[in-house]
C-alpha positions as CSV (number, residue, x, y, z in Angstrom):
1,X,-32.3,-125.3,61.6
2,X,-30.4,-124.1,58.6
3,X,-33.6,-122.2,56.9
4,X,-34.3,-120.8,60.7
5,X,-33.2,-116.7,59.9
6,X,-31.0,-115.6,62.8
7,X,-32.7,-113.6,65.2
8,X,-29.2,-112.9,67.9
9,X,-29.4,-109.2,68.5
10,X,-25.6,-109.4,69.5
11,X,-24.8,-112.1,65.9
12,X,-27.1,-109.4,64.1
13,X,-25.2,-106.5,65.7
14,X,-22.2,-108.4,64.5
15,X,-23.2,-109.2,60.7
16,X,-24.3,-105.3,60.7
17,X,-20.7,-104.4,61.5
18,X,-19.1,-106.4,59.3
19,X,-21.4,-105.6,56.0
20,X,-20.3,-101.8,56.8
21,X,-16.8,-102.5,56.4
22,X,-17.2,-104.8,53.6
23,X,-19.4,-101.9,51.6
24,X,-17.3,-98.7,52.8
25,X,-14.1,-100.2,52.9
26,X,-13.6,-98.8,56.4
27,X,-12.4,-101.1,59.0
28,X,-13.4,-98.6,61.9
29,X,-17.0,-99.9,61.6
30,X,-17.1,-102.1,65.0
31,X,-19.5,-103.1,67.8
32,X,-18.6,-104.3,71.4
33,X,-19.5,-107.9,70.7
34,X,-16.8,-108.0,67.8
35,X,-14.1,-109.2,70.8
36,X,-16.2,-111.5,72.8
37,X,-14.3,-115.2,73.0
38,X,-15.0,-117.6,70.3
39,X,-14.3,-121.0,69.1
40,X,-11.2,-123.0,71.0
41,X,-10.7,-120.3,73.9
42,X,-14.8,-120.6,74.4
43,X,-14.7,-124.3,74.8
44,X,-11.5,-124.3,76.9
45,X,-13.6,-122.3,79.1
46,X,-17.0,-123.5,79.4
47,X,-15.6,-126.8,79.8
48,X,-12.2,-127.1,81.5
49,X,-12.2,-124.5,83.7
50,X,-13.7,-125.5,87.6
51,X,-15.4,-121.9,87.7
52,X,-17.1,-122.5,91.4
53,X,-13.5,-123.2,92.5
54,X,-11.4,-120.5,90.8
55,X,-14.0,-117.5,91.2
56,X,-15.5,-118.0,94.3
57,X,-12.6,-119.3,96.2
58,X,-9.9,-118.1,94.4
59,X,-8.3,-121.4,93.7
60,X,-5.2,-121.2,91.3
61,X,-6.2,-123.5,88.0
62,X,-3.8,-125.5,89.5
63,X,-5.8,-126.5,92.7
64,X,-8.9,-126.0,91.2
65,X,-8.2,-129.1,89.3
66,X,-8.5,-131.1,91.8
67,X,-11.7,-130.1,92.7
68,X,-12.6,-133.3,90.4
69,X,-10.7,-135.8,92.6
70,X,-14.3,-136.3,94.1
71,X,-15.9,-137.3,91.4
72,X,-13.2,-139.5,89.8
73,X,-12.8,-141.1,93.2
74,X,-16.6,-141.8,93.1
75,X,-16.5,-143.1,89.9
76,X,-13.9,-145.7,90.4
77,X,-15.8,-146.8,93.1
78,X,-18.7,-147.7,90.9
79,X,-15.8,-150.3,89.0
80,X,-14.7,-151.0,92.2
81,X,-18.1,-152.0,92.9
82,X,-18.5,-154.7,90.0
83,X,-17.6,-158.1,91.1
84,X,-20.5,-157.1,94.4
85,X,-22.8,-156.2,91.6
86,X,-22.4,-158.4,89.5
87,X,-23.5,-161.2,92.2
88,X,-26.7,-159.4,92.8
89,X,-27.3,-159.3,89.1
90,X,-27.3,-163.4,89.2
91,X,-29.1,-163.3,92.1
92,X,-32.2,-162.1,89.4
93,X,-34.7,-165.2,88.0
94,X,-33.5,-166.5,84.9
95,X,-35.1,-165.6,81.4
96,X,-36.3,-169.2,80.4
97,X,-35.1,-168.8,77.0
98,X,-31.1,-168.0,77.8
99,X,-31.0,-169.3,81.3
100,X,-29.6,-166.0,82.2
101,X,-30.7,-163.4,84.5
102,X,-32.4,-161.2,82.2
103,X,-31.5,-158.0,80.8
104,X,-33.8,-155.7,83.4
105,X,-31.4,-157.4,86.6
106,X,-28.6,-154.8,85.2
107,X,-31.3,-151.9,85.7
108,X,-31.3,-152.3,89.5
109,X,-28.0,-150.7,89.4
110,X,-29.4,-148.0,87.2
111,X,-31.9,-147.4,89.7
112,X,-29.1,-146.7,92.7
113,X,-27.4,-144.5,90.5
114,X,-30.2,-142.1,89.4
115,X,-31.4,-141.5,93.1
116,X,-27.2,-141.0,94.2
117,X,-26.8,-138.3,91.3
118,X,-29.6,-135.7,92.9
119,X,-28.2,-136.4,95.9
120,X,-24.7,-135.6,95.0
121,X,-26.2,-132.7,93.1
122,X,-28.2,-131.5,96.1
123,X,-25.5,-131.7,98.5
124,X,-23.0,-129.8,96.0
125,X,-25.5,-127.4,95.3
126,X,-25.8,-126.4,99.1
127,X,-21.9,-126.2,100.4
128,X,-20.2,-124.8,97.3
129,X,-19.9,-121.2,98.5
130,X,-16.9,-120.1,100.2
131,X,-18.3,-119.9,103.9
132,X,-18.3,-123.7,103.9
133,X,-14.8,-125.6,103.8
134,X,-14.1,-126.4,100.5
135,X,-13.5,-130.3,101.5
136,X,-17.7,-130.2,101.8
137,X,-18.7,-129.9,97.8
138,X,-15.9,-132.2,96.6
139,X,-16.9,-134.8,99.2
140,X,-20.6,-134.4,97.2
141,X,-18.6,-136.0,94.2
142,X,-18.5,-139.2,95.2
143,X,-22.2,-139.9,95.4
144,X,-22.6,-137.8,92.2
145,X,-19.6,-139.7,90.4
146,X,-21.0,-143.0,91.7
147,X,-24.3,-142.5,90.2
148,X,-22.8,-141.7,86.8
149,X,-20.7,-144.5,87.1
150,X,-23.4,-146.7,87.4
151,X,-25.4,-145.0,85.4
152,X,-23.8,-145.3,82.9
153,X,-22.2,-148.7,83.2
154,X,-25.3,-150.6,83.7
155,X,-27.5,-148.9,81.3
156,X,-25.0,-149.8,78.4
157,X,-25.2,-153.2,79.8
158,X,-28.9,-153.4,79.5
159,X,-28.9,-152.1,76.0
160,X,-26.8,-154.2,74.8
161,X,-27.9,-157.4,76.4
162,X,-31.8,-156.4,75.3
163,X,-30.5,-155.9,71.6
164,X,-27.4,-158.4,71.5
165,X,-26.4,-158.8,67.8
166,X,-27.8,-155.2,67.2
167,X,-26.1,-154.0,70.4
168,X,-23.7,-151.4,67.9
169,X,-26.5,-149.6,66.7
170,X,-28.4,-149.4,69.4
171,X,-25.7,-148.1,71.9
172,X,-24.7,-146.0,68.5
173,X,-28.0,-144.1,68.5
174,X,-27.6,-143.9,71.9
175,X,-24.2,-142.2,72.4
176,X,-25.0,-139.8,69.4
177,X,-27.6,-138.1,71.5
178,X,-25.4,-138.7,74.7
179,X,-22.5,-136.6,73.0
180,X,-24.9,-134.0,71.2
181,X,-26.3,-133.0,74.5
182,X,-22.9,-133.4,76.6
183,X,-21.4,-131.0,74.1
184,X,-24.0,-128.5,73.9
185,X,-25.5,-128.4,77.7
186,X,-21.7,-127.1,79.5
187,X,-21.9,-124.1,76.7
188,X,-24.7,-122.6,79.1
189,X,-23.2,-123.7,82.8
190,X,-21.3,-120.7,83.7
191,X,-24.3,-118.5,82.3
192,X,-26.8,-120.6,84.5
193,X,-24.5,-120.5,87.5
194,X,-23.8,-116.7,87.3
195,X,-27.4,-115.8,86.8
196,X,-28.7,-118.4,89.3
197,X,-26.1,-118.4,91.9
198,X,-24.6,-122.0,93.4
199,X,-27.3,-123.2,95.8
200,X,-30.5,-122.5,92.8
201,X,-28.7,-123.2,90.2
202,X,-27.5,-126.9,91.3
203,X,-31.0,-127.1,92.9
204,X,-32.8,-126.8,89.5
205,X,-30.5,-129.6,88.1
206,X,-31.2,-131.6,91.1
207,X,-34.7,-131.4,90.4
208,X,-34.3,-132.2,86.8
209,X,-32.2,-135.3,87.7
210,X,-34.9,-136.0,90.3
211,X,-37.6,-135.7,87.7
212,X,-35.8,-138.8,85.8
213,X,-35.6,-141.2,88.8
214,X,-38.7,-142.5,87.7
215,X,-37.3,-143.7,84.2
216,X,-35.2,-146.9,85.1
217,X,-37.6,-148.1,87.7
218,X,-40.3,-148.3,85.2
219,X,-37.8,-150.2,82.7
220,X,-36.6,-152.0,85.7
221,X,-40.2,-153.4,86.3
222,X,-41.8,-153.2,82.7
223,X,-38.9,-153.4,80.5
224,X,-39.5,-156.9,79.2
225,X,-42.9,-155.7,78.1
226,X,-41.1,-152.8,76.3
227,X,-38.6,-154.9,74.7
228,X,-41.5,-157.2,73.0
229,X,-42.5,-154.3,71.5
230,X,-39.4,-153.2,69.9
231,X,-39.3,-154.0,66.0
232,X,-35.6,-155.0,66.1
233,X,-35.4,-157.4,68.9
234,X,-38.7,-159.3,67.3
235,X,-36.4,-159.1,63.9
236,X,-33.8,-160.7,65.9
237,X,-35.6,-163.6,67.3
238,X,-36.9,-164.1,64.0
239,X,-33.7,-165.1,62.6
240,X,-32.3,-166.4,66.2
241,X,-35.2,-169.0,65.5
């Protein structure tokens, strides 16, 4: 990426600008993307600000933050939800060689969450604008939040009870592409939303997420195949043995 030329028109614009005033000495050399919002103030926007809330509705930031309740209420139900979970995790057959349910019994949980997530995103998608009362799209948070929640939950459990003593750099590989893409992906949300409107843009995502239901009922069904195959869990039984 760093030998990749830059081919912005508005960061080439810019560069232009500022070679002008850097060879003349004038400062008057300017172009209109010289005062667009950069750095902290772009971040604090993209990814603070409730946007559907404030512009559409014309919630003070105030109110608008509490736009989230649904999905933190949503995702405390997914802790909430653990002791229940947890008995139909035992309720799994035993791997022969720890007695325990094996790691794949976590995955069902997985498997609720990734079809609750569309759902959420579905329902959002289709009551966010103003005509419908605003108690509508937050209520679409707790299915959403409860998906994450156990999405997220679970799958960390099955990571680390597939890798055990190398559960740190598994779930560390893991969480560094988690964070690259959670910090990059919000930069474009208020683009895609303005372009898109409400209803198409949360549909696409909703058929994204949909798209990736599939994944943890294949690991729920195959993943002890999958995990034979993995070089650092045969390393590990090697020395467990």
């Amino acid at each position: 990426m760093f030998c990749v030329k830059e081919t912005y028109a508005p960061a080439l614009l810019r560069n232009k600008a500022k070679q002008l005033r850097l060879d003349s000495g004038d400062q008057r050399w300017w172009c209109h993307h010289d005062h667009q919002e950069t750095g902290l103030r772009m971040l604090k926007s993209n990814l603070i600000r409730p946007v559907l809330f404030e512009d559409m509705r014309g919630w003070k930031p105030g109110v608008a933050g509490l736009s989230y309740c649904g999905i933190g209420a949503g995702t405390a139900i997914s802790v909430m939800l653990e002791p229940l979970i947890r008995k139909v995790i035992a309720m799994h057959p035993n791997d022969p060689n720890t007695g325990k349910p094996t790691p794949e019994a976590a995955v069902f949980a997985v498997c609720v969450g990734s079809v609750l997530i569309p759902a959420g995103e579905l329902w959002f998608a289709w009551t966010a604008k103003p005509s419908v009362h605003w108690i509508c799209p937050i209520l679409a948070g707790l299915p959403f939040g409860l998906g994450n929640g156990l999405t997220f939950i679970y799958a960390t459990n099955y990571i680390a009870g597939s890798y055990t003593a190398y559960a740190a750099s598994a779930l560390s590989g893991n969480s560094i592409i988690r964070y690259g893409l959670a910090g990059v992906l919000p930069l474009a949300g208020s683009k895609i939303y303005s372009t898109l409107g409400p209803n198409w843009a949360g549909t696409m995502l909703a058929l994204i997420e949909c798209s990736l239901v599939p994944i943890p009922f294949f690991f729920y069904k195959y993943g002890y195949k999958i995990r034979l195959r993995s070089p650092m869990i045969v390393q590990r039984d090697k020395n467990v043995h």
